[in-house]
Every structure is written in structure tokens, then in C-alpha cells.
C-alpha positions as MATLAB code, in Angstrom:
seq = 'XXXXXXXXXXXXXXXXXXXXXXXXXXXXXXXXXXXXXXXXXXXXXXXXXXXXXXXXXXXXXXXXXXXXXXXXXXXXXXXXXXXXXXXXXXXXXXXXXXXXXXXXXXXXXXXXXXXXXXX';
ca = [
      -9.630   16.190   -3.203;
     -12.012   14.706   -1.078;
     -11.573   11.245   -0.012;
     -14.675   11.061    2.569;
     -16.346    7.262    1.733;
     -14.151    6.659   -0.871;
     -11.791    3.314   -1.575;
      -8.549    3.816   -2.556;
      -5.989    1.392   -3.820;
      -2.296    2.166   -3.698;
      -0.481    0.566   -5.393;
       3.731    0.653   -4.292;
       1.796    1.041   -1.216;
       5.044   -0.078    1.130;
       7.257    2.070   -0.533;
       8.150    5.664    0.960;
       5.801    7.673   -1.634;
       2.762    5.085   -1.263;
       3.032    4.113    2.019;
       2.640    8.724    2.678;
       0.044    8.247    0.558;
      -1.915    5.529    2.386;
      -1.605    7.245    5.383;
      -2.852   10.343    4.084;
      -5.492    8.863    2.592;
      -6.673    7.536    5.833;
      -6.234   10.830    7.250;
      -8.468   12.573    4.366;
     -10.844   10.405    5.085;
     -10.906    7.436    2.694;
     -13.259    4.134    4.355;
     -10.854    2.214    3.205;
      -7.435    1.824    2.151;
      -5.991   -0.876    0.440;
      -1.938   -1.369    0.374;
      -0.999   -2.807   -2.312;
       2.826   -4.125   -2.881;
       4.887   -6.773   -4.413;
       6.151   -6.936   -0.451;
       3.696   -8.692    0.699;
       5.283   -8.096    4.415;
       6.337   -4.338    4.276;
       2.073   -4.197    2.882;
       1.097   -5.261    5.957;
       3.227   -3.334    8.261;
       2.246   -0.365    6.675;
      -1.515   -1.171    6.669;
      -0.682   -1.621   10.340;
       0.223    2.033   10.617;
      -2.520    3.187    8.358;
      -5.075    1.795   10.769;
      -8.361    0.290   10.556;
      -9.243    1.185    7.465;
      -5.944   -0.645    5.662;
      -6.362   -3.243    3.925;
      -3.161   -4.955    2.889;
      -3.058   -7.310   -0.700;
       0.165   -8.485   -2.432;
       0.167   -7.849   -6.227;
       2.766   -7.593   -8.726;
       1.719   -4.677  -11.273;
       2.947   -6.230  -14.070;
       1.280   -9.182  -13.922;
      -2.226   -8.092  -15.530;
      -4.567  -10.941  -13.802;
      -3.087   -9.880  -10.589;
      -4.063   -6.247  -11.505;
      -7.352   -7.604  -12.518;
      -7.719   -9.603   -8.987;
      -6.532   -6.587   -7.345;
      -9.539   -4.370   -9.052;
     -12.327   -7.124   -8.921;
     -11.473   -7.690   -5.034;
     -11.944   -4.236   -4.139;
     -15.135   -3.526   -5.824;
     -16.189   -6.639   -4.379;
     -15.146   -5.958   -0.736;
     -15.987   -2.474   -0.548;
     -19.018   -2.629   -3.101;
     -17.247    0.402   -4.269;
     -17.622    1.147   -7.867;
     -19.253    4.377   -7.578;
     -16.754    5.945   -5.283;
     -13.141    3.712   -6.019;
     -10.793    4.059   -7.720;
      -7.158    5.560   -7.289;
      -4.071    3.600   -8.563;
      -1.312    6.354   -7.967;
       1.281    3.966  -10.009;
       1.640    5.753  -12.779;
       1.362    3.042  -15.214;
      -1.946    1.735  -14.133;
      -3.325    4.833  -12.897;
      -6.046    4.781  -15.692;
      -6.502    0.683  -15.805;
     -10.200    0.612  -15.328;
     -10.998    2.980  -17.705;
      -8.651    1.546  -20.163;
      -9.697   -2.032  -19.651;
     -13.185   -0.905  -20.120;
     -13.014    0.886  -23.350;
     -10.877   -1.378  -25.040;
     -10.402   -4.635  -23.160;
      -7.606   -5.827  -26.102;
      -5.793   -2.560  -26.394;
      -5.373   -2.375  -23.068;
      -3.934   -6.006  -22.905;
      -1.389   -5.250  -25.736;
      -0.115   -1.890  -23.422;
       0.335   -3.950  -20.219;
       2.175   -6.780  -22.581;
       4.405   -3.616  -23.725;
       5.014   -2.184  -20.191;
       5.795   -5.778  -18.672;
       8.310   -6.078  -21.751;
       9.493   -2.434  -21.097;
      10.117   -2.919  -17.009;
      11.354   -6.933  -17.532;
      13.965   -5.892  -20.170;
];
């Protein structure tokens, strides 16, 4: 995959699997990187490894403004929408597409998932 110019958000991004992937990412390429983690701490300290291009955000996944922030913050601050996005979290790996083609389904599945993961 080529990364060259593109934005990528990770999300578990200061976890062992995300923060790899962040760093990667950075390696492949990417302008910018952002790390994205309920650890708001362990986000930055592995932006801090990632480099320049890291940009560290706390966000809890389940929380679907958060998500929304998360999303809307990134295609603000990179002016990115033609060449962002990647959410490797399985479970909002498609969430712009899904929240554009049906805004209310996709608020139903993330009520579903944060019942699933809170349970």
C-alpha cells in the first residue's frame, strides 16, 4: 500500500499492534500520523517515537461523538479527505463510509457495539 501524502488515524494507537503500525506508517511514508488511544499518555509517548509527523489525540472508540471529533479533526487539520482515512480498529474501520450512507444505521451499530464491549 502506499502511504506517500496520506493521513492515517490509528486508532489503539499505544497499544503493541497500533503503536507498529504508527510507526510503520511513518516509515511508508504517511504526512501524518495521528495516535489515537483511550491512554491519553502512552498516545503521546508513542507519537514521540513516531516522529514529526505524529499527532497524538485521546478518544474512546465507543463513544461515537468522540469518534466523530476524532474524524472531523483530522480532515480539518490535515485538509485530508481525498487521501485519509485508515482506522485499523476493526470495529470502526469502515466508520466514514458507514456514517455517510446511512447516518442512523450506523448510529444503531455503534449503540450495539458499545452495548456488546460494556456488557
Amino acid at each position: 500500500m502506499n502511504l506517500t501524502d496520506r493521513v492515517v488515524v490509528v486508532t489503539g494507537g499505544a497499544g503493541g499492534i497500533g503503536s507498529a503500525l504508527a510507526r510503520r506508517f511513518a516509515a511508508e511514508g504517511a504526512a501524518a500520523v495521528v495516535v489515537a488511544d483511550l491512554d491519553g499518555d502512552a498516545a503521546r509517548a508513542v507519537a514521540g517515537t513516531v516522529g514529526p509527523v505524529a499527532h497524538p489525540v485521546r478518544v474512546d472508540v465507543t463513544d461515537e461523538e468522540q469518534v466523530s471529533a476524532l474524524v472531523a479533526d483530522a480532515e480539518r487539520r490535515y485538509a485530508a479527505e481525498e487521501r485519509f482515512l485508515i482506522l485499523p480498529h476493526p470495529e470502526v474501520a469502515a466508520y466514514a463510509l458507514r456514517r455517510a450512507e446511512d447516518p442512523d444505521g450506523w448510529q444503531a451499530g455503534l449503540r450495539k457495539l458499545v452495548r456488546r464491549l460494556t456488557a
